[in-house]
C-alpha positions in Angstrom: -8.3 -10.1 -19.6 -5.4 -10.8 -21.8 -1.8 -10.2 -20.6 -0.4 -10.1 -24.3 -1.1 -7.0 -26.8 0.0 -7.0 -30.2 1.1 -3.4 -31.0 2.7 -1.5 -34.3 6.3 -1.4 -34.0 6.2 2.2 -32.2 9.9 1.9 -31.0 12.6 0.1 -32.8 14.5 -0.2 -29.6 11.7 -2.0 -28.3 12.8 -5.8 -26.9 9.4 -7.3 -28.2 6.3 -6.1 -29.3 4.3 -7.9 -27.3 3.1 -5.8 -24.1 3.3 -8.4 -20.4 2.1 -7.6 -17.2 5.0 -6.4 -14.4 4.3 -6.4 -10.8 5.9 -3.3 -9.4 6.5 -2.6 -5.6 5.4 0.6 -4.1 5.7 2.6 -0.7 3.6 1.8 1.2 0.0 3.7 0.9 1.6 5.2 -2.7 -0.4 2.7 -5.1 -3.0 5.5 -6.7 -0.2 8.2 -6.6 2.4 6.0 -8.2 -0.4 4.9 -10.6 -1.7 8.7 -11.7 2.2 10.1 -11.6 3.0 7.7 -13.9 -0.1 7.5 -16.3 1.1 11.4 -16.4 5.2 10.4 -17.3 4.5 8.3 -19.4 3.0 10.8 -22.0 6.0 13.2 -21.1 8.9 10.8 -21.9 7.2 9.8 -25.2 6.0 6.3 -24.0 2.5 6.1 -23.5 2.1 3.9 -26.6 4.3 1.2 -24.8 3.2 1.5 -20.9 -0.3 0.4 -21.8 -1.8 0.0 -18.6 -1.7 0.7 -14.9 -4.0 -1.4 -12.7 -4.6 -1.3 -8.9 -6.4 -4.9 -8.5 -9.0 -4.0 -5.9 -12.1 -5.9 -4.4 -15.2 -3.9 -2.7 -15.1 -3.7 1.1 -17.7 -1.9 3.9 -16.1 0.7 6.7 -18.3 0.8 9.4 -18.4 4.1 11.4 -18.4 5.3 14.8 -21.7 6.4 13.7 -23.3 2.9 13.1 -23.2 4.1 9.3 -21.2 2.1 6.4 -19.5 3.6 3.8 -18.7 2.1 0.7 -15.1 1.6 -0.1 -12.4 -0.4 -2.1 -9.6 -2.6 -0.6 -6.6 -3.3 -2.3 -5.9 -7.0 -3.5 -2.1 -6.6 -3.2 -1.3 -3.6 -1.0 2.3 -2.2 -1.8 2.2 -3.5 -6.0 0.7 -1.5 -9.2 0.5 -4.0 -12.0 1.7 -2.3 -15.4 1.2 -3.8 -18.5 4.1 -2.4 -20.7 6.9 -3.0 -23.5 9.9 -3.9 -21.5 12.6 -2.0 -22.5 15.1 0.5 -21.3 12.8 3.6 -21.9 9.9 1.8 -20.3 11.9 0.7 -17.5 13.6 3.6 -16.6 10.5 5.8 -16.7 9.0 3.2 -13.9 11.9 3.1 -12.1 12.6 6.6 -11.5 8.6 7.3 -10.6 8.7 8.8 -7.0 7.2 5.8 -4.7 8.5 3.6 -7.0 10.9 0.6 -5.2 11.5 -1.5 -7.7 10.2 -4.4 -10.2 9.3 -7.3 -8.6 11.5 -10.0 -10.5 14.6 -11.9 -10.5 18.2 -10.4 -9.2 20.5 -9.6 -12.2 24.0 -10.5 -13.1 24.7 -13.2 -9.8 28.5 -13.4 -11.1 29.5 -10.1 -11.1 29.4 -7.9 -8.2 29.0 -4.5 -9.9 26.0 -5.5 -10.9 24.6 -7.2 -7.9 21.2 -5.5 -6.5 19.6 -4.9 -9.6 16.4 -6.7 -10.3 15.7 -8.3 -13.9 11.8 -7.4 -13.7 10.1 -10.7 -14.8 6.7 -10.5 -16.2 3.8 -12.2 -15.3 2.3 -15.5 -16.3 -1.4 -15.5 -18.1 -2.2 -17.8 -15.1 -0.9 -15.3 -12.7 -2.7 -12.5 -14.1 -6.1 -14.3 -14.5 -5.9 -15.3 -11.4 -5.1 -11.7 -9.6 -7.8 -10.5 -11.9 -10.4 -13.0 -11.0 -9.7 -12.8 -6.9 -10.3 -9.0 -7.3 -13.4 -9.4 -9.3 -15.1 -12.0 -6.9 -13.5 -11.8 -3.5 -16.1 -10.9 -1.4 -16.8 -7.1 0.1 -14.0 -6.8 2.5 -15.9 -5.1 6.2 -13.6 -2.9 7.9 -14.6 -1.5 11.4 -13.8 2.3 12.8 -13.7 0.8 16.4 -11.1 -0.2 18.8 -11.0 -1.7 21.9 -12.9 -0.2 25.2 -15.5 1.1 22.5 -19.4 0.2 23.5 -21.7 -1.8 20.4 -24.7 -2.8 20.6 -25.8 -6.0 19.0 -27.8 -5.9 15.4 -27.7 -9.8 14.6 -27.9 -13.2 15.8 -28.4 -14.9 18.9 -26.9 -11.7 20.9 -29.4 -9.3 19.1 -30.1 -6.1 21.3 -27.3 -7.2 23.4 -24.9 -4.3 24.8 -21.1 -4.6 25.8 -17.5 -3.6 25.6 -14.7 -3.7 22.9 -12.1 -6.5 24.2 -10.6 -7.4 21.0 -10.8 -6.7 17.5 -9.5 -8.7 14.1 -9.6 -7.2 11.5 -8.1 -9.5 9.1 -11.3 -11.7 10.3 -13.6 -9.3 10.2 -14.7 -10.4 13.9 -14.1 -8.8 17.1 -14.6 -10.0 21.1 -16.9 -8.1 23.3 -18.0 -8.5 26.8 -21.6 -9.3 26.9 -23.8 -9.1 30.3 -25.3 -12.6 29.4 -27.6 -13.6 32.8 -25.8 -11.1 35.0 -22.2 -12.2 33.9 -20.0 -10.7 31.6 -19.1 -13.3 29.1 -16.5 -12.7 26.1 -18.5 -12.8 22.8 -17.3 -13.2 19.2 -19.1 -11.4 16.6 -18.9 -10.5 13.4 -18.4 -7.2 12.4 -21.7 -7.1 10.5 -23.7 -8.3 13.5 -22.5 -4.9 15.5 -23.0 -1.0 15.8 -21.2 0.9 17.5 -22.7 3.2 20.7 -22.2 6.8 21.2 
């Protein structure tokens, strides 16, 4: 995916007519809101034809349930950033900037010298390399398991040397994807890793 666009000269108050990619910070939890409010803007303020895009990189991931079931589901690359490829100028900015959700561009702090100015954030666009590479982690990171259980919850074991083994919650990790359970292993209860894939969880 290209990070460059070449684009009729819609805007004569347009810095460059070449479109970059901007990382934009978010609230937390806001990235699809921020994304469709602004898709919307950006046709009311007139500048559609220079915010080109509005990505949320995201790689597959697997929620297991309560239930034992899995549900399909997409994790976010970069939770708290929408990527926008856009015209930087000060229409295009402006309508980003005043988006609800919105923080701020993710860039470089403006005007060091003069105190007025201080807090405000040149936004700095991506590299090629930078966006190929968010691109190509999102397109080939591998499914991402997230687990609905918590510690003190009973599983049951579905995999591996432990299979049909039952026992309690004592630690999960998400980031991981493992968790610790007690196990009755030849009368003893003996602390288990596991992967989330290798358990169900017991009514």
């Amino acid at each position: 995916m290209s990070n460059e666009l070449n684009t009729s000269p819609a805007s004569s108050r347009a810095n460059t007519s070449i479109a970059r990619w901007y990382a934009v910070q978010v609230a937390s939890s806001c990235e699809k809101k921020v994304k469709a409010t602004l898709e919307q803007r950006s046709v009311t303020l007139g500048v559609n034809n220079r915010i080109i895009e509005i990505e949320i990189p995201q790689t597959p991931g697997i929620k297991l349930k309560k239930d034992g079931s899995r549900q399909t589901t997409e994790e976010k690359v970069f939770p708290g950033y929408v990527l926008v490829r856009m015209i930087l100028d000060e229409d295009t900015m402006m309508a980003v900037k005043s988006t609800p959700n919105v923080i701020n561009f993710v860039g470089a702090e403006d005007g060091r010298g003069n105190g007025r100015s201080r807090g405000h954030i040149k936004p700095r666009p991506l590299s090629r390399q930078e966006v190929n590479r968010i691109f190509k982690r999102a397109s080939e990171k591998k499914a991402v398991i997230k687990l609905d259980i918590e510690e003190k919850d009973r599983i049951i074991v579905t995999s591996g040397p432990f299979k049909d083994f039952q026992g309690e919650v004592i630690e999960v990790s998400g980031e991981r994807n493992k968790l610790k359970a007690l196990l009755s292993i030849f009368g003893r209860e003996t602390p288990v890793e596991l992967e989330f894939s290798q358990i169900n969880k017991q009514n």
